[in-house]
C-alpha positions as CSV (number, residue, x, y, z in Angstrom):
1,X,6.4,16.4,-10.6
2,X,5.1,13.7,-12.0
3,X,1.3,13.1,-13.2
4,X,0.9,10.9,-10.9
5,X,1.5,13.4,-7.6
6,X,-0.7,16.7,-9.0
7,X,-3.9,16.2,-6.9
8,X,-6.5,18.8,-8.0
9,X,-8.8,20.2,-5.7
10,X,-11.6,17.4,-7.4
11,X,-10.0,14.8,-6.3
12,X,-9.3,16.1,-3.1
13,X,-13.0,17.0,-2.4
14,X,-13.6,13.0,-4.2
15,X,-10.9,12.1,-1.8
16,X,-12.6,13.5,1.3
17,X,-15.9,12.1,0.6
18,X,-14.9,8.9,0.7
19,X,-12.5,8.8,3.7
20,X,-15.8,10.1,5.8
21,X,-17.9,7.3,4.1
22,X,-15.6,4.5,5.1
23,X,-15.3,6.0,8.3
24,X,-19.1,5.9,8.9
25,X,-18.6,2.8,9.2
26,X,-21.7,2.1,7.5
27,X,-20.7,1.5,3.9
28,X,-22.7,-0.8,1.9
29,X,-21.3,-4.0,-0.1
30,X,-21.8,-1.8,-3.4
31,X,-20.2,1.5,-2.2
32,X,-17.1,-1.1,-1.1
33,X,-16.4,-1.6,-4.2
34,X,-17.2,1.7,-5.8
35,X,-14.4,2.9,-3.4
36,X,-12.1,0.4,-4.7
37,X,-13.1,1.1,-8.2
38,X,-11.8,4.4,-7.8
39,X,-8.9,3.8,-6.3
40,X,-8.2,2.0,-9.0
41,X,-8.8,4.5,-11.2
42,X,-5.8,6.6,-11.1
43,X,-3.1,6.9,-8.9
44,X,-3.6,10.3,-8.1
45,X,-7.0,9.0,-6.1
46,X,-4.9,7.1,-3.7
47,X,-2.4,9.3,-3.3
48,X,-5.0,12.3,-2.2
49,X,-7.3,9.0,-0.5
50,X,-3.8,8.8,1.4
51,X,-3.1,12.2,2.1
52,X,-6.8,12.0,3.7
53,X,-6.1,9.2,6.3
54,X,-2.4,10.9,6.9
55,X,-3.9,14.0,8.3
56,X,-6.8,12.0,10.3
57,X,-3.6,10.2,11.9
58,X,-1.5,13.4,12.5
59,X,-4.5,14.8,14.3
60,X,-4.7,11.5,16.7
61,X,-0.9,11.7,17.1
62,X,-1.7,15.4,18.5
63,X,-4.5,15.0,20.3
64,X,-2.9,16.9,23.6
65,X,-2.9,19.8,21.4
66,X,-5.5,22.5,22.6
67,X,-5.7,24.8,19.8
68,X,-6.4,21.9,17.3
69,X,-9.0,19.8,19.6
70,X,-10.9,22.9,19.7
71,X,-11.7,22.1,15.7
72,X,-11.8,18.4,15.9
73,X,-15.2,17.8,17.4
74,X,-16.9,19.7,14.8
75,X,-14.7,17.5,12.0
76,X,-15.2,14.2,13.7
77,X,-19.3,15.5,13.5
78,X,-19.3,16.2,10.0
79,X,-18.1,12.3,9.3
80,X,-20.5,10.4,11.4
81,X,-23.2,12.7,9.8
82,X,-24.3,10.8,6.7
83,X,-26.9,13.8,5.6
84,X,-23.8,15.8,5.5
85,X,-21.3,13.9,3.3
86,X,-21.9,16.2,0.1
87,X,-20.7,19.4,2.2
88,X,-18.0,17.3,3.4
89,X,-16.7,16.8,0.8
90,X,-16.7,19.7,-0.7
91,X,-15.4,21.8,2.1
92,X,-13.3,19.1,3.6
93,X,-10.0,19.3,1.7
94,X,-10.1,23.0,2.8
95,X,-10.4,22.0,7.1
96,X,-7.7,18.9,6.0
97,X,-5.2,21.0,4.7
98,X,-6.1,23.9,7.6
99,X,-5.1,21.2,9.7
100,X,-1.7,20.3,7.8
101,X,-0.9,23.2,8.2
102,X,-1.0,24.3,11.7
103,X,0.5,20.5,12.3
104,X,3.8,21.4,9.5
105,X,3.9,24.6,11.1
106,X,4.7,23.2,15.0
107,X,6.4,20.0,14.2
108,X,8.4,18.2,12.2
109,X,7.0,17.1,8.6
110,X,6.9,13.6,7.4
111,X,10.4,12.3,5.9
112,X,9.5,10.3,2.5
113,X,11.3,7.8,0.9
114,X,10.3,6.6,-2.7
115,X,12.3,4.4,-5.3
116,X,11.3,4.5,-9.6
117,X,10.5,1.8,-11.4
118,X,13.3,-1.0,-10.9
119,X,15.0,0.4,-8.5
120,X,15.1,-0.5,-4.6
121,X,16.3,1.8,-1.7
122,X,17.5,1.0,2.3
123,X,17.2,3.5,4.6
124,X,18.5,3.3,8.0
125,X,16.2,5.0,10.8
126,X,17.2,6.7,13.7
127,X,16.3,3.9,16.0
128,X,17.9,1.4,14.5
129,X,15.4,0.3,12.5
130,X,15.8,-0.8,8.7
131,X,13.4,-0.2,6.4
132,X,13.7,-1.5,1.8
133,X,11.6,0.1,-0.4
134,X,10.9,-2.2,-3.5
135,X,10.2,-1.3,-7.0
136,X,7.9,2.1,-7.4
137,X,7.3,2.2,-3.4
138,X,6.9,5.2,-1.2
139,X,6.9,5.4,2.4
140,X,6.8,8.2,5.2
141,X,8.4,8.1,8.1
142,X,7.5,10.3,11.4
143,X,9.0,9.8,15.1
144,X,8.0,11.9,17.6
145,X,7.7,11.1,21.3
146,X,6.5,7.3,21.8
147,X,5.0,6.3,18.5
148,X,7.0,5.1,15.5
149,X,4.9,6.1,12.9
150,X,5.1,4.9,8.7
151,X,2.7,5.2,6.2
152,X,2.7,2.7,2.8
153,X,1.5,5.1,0.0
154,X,2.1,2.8,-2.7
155,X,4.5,-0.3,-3.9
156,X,6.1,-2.2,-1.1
157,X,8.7,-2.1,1.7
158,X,10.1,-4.6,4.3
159,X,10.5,-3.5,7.6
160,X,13.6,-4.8,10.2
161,X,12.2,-3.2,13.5
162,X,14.7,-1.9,16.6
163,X,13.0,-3.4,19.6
164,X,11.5,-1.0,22.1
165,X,8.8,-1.8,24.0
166,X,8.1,1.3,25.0
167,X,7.8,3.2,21.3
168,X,5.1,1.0,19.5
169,X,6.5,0.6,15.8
170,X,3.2,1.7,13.4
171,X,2.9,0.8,10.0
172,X,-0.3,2.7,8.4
173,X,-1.5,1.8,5.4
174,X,-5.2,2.7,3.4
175,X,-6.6,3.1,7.2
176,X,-5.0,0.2,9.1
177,X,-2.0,-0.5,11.4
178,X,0.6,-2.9,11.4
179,X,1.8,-3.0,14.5
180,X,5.1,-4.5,15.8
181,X,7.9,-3.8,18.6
182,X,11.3,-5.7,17.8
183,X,10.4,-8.1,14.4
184,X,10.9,-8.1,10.6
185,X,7.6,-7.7,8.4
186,X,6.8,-7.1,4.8
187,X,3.8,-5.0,3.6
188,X,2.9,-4.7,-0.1
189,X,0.0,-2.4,-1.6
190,X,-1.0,-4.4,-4.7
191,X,-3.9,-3.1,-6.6
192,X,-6.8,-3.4,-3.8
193,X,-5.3,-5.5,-1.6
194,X,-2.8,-5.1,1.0
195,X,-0.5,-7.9,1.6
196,X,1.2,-8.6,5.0
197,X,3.6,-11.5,5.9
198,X,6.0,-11.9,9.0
199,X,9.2,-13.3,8.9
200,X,10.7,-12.9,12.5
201,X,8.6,-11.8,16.1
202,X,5.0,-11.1,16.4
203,X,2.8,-8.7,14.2
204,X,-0.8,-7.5,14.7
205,X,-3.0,-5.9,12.2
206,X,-5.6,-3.3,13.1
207,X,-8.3,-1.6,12.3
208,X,-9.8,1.7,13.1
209,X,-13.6,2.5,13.3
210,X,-14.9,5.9,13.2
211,X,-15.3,6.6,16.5
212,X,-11.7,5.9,16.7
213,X,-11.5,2.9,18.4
214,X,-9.2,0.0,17.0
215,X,-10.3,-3.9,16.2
216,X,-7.5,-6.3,15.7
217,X,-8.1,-8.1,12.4
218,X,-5.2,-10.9,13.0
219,X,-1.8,-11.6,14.9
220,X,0.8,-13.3,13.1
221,X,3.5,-15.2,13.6
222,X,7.1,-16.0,11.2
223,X,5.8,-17.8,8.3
224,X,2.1,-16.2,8.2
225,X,0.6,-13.5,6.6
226,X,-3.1,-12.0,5.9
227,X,-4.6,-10.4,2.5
228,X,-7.3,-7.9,2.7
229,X,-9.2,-5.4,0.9
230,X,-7.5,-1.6,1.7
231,X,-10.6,-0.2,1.3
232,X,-12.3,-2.8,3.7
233,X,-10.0,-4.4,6.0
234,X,-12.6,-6.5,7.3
235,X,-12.6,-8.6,4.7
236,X,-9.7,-10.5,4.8
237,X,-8.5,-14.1,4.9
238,X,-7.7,-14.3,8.0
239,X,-4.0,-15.8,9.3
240,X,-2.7,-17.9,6.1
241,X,0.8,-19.7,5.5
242,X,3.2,-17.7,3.5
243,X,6.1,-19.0,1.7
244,X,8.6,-16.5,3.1
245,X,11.4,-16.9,0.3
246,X,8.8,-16.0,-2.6
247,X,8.2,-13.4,-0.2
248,X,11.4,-11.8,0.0
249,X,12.7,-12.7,-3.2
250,X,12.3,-9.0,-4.5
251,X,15.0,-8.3,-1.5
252,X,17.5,-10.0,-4.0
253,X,16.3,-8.6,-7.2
254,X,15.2,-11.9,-8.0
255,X,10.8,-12.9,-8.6
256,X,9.4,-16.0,-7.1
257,X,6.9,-18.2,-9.4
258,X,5.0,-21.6,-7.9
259,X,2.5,-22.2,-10.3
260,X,1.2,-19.2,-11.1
261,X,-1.1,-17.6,-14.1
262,X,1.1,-16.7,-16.8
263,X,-0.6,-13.2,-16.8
264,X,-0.5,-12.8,-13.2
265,X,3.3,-13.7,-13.5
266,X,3.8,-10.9,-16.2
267,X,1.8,-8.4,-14.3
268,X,4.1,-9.2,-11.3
269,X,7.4,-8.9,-13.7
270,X,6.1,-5.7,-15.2
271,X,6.2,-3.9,-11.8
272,X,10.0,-4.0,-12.1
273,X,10.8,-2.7,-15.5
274,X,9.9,0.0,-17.9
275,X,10.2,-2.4,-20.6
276,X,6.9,-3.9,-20.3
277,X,6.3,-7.5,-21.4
278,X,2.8,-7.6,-22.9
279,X,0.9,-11.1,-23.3
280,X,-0.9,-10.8,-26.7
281,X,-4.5,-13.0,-26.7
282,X,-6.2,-14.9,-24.0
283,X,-4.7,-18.0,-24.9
284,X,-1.7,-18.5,-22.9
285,X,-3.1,-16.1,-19.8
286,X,-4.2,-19.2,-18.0
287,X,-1.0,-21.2,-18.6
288,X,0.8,-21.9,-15.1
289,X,4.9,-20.9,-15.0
290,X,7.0,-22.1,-11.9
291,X,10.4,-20.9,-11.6
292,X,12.8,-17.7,-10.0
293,X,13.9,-14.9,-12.3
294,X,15.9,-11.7,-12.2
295,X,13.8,-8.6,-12.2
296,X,14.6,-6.6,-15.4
297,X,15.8,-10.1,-17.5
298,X,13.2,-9.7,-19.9
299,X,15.0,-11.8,-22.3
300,X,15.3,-14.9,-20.1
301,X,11.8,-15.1,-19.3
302,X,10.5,-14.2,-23.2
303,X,12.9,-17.8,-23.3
304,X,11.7,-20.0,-20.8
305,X,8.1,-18.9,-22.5
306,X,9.2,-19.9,-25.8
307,X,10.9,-23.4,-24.5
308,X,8.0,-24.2,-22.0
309,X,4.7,-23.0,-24.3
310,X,6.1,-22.8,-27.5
311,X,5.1,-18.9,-28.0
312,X,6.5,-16.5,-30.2
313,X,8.5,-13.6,-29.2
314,X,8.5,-10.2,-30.9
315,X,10.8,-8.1,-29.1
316,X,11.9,-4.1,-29.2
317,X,14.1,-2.2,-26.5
318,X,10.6,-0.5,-25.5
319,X,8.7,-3.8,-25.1
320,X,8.1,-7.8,-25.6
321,X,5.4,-9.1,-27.1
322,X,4.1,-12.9,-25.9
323,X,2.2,-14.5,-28.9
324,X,0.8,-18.3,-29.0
325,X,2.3,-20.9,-30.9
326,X,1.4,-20.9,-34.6
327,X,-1.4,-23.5,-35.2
């Protein structure tokens, strides 16, 4: 097991704190962003930050079931109680996983799919359904009764629904749904921000609030998308145009540039590869690069940055180094 994927009980307890904050509903601007700063902290925060919002779903999904409603009132208490946040989180992971448990024991467990670095993965559901992992993605899948339900833990995936009217498809991600019945969708975690965009049929985005009931943020059609914050999906920018084949260029191993920051180009290229490309200096971050590459072609993008900017290339089999041009 990876680094990554061993959640102490800390984090857990850090974890659980925060998922009864946001659902409080009555985070401030400053604790926004002090959630987002952890997240960003280490990957093991949203993973257990994930695990948290997981098991508050399974426990909707089961809500006929009497043994666990008898503890959910007390649960759902603790999290609107502000004054109570500090015992939360400390005994929370324990009533989270007391939960898990009972639900694993009873029903079927989450099926995951995850890819590595570079790699991509398609996995054919039982409905019909397609779903592509991109590079260092995981996803979870769980179908039971009427509710197709996925969760994004991390990376990106695009989604080919089976229509069904009856069997909403769900796709949760850092406490909101992407809903959809028969379309095609893509949903990328990047950093704090989740990225949606909509390439066939109709897609809504939702959020929930803590006393469970859901806003819709946006409905989108092909050829729009929405950005917001995972930690806040409230803020968000709203329906926005996408360009759909930078969107799905990843589907043919391929990375999309129109104009964009040299070190937000290299940042997107390094999710891909192992062998990192690292831009030495501030003075060519700002630099704008156009063009489509092949994800893990280190070597002809280290030469469209020498023929377009004139930098220097110092290159190993473990990384590439992007210097300025010599004064």
């Amino acid at each position: 097991m990876s680094r990554a994927e061993v959640v102490d009980e800390s984090i857990r307890a850090a974890a659980a704190d925060w998922f009864a904050r946001q659902q409080s509903a009555a985070m401030s601007a400053a604790e926004i962003e002090a959630l987002e700063a952890w997240l960003q902290q280490d990957a093991r925060h949203r993973l257990a930050f994930s695990q948290c919002q997981q098991l508050s779903l399974m426990s909707e999904l089961l809500s006929g079931d009497e043994e666990l409603n008898r503890e959910l009132p007390e649960i759902r208490k603790a999290v609107r109680r502000r004054n109570r946040w500090r015992w939360f989180g400390a005994v929370a992971a324990t009533v989270l996983v007391a939960i898990a448990a009972m639900v694993l024991k009873q029903y079927q467990t989450i099926d995951y799919y995850q890819t590595g670095i570079g790699e991509q993965q398609v996995v054919h559901l039982e409905d019909g359904s397609t779903l592509m992992l991109n590079t260092d993605s995981r996803v979870g899948v769980r179908y039971r009764g009427k509710r197709r339900a996925l969760w994004l833990e991390r990376g990106e995936a695009f989604f080919m629904v089976a229509k069904n009217p009856a069997r909403p498809f769900v796709v949760n991600v850092c406490g909101s749904e992407v809903r959809a019945l028969g379309t095609a969708f893509n949903v990328a975690l990047k950093g704090a921000d989740v990225q949606v965009a909509v390439t066939q049929g109709v897609v809504d985005v939702q959020a929930e609030h803590a006393d469970g009931a859901r806003q819709q943020l946006v409905k989108m059609l092909p050829g729009e998308g929405v950005r917001y914050r995972a930690a806040n999906p409230g803020d968000n920018s709203g329906v926005i145009p996408v360009d759909l084949e930078k969107v799905t260029a990843w589907q043919t191993k391929r990375i999309y540039f129109d104009n964009e920051r040299l070190e937000d180009a290299i940042a997107e290229y390094n999710r891909y590869t192992t062998r990192k490309m690292v831009l030495v200096g501030d003075a060519l971050a700002d630099a704008r690069i156009s063009g489509v590459f092949n994800t893990g072609d280190a070597d002809a993008l280290a030469f469209a940055l020498e023929q377009s900017f004139g930098a220097r290339i110092n290159k190993n089999d473990q990384r590439v180094l992007i210097l300025p041009a010599r004064d």
